[in-house]
C-alpha positions as CSV (number, residue, x, y, z in Angstrom):
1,X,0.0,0.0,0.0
2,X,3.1,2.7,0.5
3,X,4.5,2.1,-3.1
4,X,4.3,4.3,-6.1
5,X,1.0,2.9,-8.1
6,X,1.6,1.2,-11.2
7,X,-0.9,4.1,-13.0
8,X,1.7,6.7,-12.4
9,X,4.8,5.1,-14.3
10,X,3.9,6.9,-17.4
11,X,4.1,10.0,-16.4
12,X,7.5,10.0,-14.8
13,X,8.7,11.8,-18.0
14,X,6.9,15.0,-16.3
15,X,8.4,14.4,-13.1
16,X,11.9,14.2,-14.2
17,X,12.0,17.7,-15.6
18,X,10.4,19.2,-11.8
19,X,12.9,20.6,-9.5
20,X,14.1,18.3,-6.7
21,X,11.2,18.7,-4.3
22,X,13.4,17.7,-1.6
23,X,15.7,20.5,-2.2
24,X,12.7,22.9,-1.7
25,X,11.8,21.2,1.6
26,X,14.9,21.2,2.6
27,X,15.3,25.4,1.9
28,X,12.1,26.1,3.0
29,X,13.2,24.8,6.9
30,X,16.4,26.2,6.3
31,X,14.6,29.9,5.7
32,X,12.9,29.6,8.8
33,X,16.1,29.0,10.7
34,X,17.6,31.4,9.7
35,X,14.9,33.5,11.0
36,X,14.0,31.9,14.4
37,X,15.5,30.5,17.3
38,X,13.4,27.5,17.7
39,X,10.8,29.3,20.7
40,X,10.8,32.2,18.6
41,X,8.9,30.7,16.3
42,X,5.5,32.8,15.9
43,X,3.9,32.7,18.3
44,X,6.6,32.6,20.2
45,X,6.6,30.2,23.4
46,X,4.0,28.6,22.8
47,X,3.1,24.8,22.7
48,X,0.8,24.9,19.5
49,X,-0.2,23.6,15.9
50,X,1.3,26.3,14.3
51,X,5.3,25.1,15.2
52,X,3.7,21.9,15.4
53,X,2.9,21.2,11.4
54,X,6.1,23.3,10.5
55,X,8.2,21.3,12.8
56,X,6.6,17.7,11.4
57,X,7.5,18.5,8.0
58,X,11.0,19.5,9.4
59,X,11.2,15.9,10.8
60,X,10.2,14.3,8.1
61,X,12.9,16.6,6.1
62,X,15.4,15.0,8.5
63,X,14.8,11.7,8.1
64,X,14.9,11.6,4.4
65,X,18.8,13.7,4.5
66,X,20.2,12.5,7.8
67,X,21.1,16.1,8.7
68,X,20.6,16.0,12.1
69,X,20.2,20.0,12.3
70,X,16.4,19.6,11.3
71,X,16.3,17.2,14.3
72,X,17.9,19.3,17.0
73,X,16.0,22.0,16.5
74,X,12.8,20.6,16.9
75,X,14.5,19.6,20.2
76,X,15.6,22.7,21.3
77,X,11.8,23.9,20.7
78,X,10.3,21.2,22.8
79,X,13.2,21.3,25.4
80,X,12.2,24.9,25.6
81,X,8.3,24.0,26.8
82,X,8.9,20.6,28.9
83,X,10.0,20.9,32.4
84,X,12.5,18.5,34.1
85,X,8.9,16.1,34.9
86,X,7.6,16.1,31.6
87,X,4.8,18.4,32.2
88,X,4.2,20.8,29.4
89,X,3.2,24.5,29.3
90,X,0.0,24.4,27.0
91,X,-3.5,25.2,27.1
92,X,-5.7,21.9,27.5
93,X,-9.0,22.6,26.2
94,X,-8.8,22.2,22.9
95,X,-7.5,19.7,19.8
96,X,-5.2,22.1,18.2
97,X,-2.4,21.8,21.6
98,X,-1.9,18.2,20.9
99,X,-1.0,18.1,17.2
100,X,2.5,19.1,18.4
101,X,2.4,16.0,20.0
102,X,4.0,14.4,16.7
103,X,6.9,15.9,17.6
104,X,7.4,14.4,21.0
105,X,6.7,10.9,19.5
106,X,9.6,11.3,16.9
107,X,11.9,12.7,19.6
108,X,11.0,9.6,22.0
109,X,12.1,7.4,19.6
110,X,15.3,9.1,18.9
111,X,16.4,10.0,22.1
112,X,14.0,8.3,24.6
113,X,16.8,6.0,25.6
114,X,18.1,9.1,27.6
115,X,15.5,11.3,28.2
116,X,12.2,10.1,29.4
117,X,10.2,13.5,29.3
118,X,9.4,13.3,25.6
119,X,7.1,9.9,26.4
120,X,5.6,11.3,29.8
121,X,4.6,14.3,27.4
122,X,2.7,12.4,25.2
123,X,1.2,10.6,27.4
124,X,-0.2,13.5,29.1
125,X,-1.4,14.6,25.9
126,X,-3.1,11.0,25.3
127,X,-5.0,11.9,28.2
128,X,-6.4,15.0,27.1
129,X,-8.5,12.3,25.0
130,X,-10.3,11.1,28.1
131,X,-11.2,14.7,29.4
132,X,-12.4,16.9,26.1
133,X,-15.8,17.8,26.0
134,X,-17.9,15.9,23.0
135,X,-21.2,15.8,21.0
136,X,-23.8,13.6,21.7
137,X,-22.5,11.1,19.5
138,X,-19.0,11.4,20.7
139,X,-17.3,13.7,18.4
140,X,-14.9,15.8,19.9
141,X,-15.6,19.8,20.5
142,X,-12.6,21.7,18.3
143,X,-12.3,24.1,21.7
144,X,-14.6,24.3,24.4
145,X,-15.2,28.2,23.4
146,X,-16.8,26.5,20.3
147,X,-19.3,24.1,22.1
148,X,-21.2,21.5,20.6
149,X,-18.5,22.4,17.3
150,X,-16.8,19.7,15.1
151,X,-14.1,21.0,12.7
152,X,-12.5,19.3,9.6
153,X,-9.2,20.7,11.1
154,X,-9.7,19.0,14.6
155,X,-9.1,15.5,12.4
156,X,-5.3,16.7,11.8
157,X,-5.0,18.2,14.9
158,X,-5.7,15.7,17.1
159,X,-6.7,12.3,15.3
160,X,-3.4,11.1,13.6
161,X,-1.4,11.8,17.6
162,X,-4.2,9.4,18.4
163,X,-3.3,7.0,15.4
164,X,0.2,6.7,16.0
165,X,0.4,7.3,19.8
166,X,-1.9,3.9,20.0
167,X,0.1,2.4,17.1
168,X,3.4,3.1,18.5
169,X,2.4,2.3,22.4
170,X,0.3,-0.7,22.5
171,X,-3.0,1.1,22.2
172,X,-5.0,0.4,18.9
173,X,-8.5,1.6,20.4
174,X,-7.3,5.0,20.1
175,X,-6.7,4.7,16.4
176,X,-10.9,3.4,16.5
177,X,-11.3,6.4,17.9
178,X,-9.9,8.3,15.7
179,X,-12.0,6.7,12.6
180,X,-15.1,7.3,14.0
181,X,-13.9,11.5,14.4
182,X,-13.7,10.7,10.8
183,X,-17.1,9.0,10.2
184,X,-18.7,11.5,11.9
185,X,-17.7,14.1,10.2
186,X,-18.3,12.3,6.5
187,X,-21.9,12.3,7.8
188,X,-22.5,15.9,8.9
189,X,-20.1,17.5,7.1
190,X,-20.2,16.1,3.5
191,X,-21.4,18.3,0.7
192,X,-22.8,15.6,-1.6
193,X,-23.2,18.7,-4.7
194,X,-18.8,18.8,-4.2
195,X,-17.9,15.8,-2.7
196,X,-16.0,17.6,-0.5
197,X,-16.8,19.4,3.3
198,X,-17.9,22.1,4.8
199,X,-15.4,23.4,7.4
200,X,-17.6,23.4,10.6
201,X,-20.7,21.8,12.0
202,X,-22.7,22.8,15.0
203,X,-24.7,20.1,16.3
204,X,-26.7,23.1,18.2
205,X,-26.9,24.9,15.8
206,X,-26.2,28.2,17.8
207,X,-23.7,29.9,15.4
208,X,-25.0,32.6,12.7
209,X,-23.0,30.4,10.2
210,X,-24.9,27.3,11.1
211,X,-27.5,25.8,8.4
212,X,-30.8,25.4,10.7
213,X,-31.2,22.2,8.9
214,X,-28.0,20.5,8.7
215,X,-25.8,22.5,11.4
216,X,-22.9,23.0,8.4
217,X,-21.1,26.1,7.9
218,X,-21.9,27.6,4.2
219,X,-18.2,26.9,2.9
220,X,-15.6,25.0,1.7
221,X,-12.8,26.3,2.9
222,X,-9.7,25.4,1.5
223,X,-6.9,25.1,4.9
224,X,-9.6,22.8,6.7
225,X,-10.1,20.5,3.4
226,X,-6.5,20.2,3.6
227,X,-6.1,19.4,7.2
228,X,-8.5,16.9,6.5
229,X,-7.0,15.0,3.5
230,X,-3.6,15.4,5.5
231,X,-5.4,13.6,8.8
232,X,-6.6,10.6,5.7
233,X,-3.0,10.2,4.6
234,X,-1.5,10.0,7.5
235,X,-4.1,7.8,9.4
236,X,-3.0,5.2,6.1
237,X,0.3,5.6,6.7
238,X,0.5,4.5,10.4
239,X,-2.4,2.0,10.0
240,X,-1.2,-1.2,9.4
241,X,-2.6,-2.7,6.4
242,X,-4.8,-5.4,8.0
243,X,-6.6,-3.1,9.9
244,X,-10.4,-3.3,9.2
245,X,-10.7,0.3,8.2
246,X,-8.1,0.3,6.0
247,X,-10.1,-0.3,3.0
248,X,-12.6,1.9,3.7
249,X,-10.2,5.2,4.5
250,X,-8.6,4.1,1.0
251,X,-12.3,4.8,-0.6
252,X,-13.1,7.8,1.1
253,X,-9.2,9.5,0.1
254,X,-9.5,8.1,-3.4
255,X,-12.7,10.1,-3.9
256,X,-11.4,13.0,-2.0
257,X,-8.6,14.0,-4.8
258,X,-10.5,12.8,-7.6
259,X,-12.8,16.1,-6.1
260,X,-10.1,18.1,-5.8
261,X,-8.9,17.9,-9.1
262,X,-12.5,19.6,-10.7
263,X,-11.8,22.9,-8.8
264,X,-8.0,23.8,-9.6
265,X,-7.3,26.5,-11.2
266,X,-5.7,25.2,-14.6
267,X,-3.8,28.5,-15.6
268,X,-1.9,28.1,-11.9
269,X,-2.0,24.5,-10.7
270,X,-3.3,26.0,-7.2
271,X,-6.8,26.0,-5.5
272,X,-8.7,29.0,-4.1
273,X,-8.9,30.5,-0.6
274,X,-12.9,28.9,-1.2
275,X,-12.5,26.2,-3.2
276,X,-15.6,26.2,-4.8
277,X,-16.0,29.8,-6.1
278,X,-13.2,30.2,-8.0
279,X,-14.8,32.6,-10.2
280,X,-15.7,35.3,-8.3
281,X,-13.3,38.2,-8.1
282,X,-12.6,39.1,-5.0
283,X,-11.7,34.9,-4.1
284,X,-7.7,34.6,-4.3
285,X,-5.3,31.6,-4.7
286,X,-4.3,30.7,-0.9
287,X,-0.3,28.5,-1.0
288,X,-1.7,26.6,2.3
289,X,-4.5,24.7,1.0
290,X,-3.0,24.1,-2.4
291,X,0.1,22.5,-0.6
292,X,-1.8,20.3,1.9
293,X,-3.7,19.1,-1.7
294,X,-0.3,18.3,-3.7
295,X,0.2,16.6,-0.4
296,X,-3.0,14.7,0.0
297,X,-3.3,13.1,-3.9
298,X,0.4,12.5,-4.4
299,X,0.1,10.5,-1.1
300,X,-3.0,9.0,-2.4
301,X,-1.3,8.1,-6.0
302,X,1.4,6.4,-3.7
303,X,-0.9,4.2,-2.0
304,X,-3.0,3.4,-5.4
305,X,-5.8,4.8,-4.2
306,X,-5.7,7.3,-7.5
307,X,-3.9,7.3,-10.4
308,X,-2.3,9.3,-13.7
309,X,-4.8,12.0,-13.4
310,X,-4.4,12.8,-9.5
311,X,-0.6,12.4,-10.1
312,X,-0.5,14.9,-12.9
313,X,-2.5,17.1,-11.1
314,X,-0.4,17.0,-8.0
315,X,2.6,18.2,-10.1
316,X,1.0,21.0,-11.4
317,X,-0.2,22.0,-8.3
318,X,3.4,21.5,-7.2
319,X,5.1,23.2,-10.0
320,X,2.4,26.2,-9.4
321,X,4.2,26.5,-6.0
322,X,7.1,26.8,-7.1
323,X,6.2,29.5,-9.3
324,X,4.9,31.7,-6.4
325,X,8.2,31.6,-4.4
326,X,9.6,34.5,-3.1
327,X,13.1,35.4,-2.0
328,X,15.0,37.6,0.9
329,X,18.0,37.8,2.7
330,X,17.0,34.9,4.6
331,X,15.9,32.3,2.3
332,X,12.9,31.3,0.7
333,X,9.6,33.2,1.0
334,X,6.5,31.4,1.1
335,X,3.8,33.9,-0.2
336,X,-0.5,34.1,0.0
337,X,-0.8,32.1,2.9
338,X,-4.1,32.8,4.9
339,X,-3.7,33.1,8.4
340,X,-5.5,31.8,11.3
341,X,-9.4,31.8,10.3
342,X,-12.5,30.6,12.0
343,X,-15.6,29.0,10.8
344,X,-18.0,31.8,9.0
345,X,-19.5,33.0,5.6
346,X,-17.7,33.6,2.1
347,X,-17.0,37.8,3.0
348,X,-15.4,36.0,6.3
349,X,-13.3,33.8,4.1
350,X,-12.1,36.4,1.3
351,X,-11.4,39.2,3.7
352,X,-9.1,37.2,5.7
353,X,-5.3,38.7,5.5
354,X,-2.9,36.7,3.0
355,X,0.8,37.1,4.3
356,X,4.2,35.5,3.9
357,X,5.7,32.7,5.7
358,X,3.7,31.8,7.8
359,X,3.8,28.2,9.4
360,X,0.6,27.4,8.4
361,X,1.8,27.5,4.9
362,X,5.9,27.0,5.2
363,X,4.7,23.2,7.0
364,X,1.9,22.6,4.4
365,X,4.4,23.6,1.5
366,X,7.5,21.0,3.6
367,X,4.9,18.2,4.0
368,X,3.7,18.9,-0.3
369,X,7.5,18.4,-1.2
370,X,8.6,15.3,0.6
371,X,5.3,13.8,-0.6
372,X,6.0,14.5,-4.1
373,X,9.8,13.4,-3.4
374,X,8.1,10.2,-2.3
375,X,5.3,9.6,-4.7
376,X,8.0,10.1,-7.3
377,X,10.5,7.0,-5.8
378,X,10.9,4.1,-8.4
């Protein structure tokens, strides 16, 4: 299931002529660096998604070259926020504190042997499971200032710790767990017009932005569509393949980038801050979403669950990319990257500030690279 599919093969002729992805990756982490002591990363001293997808794509950087820098500074970041008993300096109400728990997973196994803080962290951050508030059906609140909420991001943020924390530590039900966060939001959240999601869903339905009949936000944002295919990938990565949802998540990512592919923008390989609407005017191309996408289908074409036309489409999405990148004295500029946003209404969406660099789109763009360094393996 983690080889190249067979239906890619003939178009490795395109792939050859695309830039090293790895190289990019590889700069990208080196630009931030260069920029940022590792608790200076923005927002600085805190314990949060934000480092936390940047930092995962470092990792994943660093085990590809070897180059142990990538690996010591994640280090030094968590270092920085664990105390001599493991106890970490984080908020605990909400899904998006223990998506940095990744980290500590990848530091256990490197340097557990000396240090045992990195697996008491995590295990504090398994608990969390066992106090967030939920649904009535068990999904999980994205915050508890957002009651009664269920977010496509909170399957990223919290679901693939679950995965590989019970994977790697002797407790499979959390990965069950996890699958249902996704089942339940495939049937609230699905737009069956698309056949992709709507960002949020409010089982209340108390917010403005909730649909009195279904609870759905109005919107398909792009950032929470890509957290989601991300949380797909990477629960079929850590899943071992004779686990009885295997098949099943397989199906439901397969169908996923073959949806994708109808709304990106041709002329740039990239998708739209709402993915839908690309042709309204005042809806812009957003770098985060378009990366976590590359990500998602060349994953996907990897483990067969698409072929030659999600492949081709993930290298134009990737080559767009690299297209957009920016340079300064530092290094490489990720550019149009949305910042932190909310569930609300298209105005909401499209009015939200576009800057450079940050994490949310430096990760996104990491994690896009190494999969298409991967997908493109013999």
């Amino acid at each position: 299931m983690k080889k190249q599919s067979a239906d890619t093969k003939h178009v490795n002729a395109a792939a050859e002529s695309v830039c090293p992805p790895l190289k990019w990756a590889a700069a990208a982490c080196d630009s931030l660096m260069n920029r940022y002591q590792p608790l200076e990363l923005p927002p600085a001293n805190r314990w949060h998604y934000h480092q936390g997808v940047f930092l995962a794509g470092m990792l994943e950087v660093w085990k590809e070259t070897g180059d142990d820098r990538y690996v010591e500074y994640v280090r030094e970041y968590a270092d920085g926020l664990i105390d001599p008993h493991g106890n970490l300096y984080m908020r605990r109400d909400e899904l998006d504190a223990i998506q940095a728990g990744l980290l500590l997973l990848e530091l256990d196994e490197r340097y557990g042997a000396e240090d045992g803080r990195y697996r008491i962290a995590a295990a504090k951050l398994r608990g969390l499971f066992d106090t967030l508030n939920r649904t009535s059906e068990g999904g999980f609140w994205h915050k508890d200032k957002y009651p009664y909420q269920m977010w496509l991001d909170g399957l990223y943020m919290g679901g693939v710790f679950a995965v590989r924390y019970g994977m790697r530590y002797g407790e499979p039900g959390l990965a069950d767990m996890a699958v249902r966060q996704e089942r339940l939001m495939r049937s609230h959240m699905k737009d069956e017009r698309t056949g992709l999601y709507f960002h949020a869903w409010d089982e209340k339905r108390q917010m403005p932005w909730a649909d009195p009949a279904t609870g759905c936000s109005p919107e398909l944002w792009g950032r929470s569509l890509g957290w989601y295919g991300l949380a797909l990938t990477d629960f079929l990565e850590a899943l071992p393949d004779d686990h009885p949802s295997r098949e099943e998540l397989s199906r439901v990512l397969g169908e996923f980038v073959h949806a994708l592919v109808r709304f990106q923008h041709r002329e740039s390989g990239l998708w739209f801050q709402v993915v839908d609407k690309g042709d309204r005017p005042d809806n812009w191309l957003e770098t985060s979403c378009s990366s976590l996408f590359v990500c998602a289908m060349a994953r996907a074409v990897r483990f067969g669950c698409a072929g030659a036309p999600v492949w081709e489409a993930a290298l134009a999405g990737y080559e767009g990319l690299l297209r957009i990148l920016k340079a300064d004295e530092h290094g490489l500029v990720v550019p149009a990257i949305c910042i932190g946003t909310s569930a609300g209404d298209y105005g909401h969406y499209v009015s939200r500030p576009a800057v450079d660099n940050d994490l949310h789109g430096v990760g996104a763009f990491v994690l896009a690279c190494k999969a298409v360094h991967d997908a493109m393996k013999p």
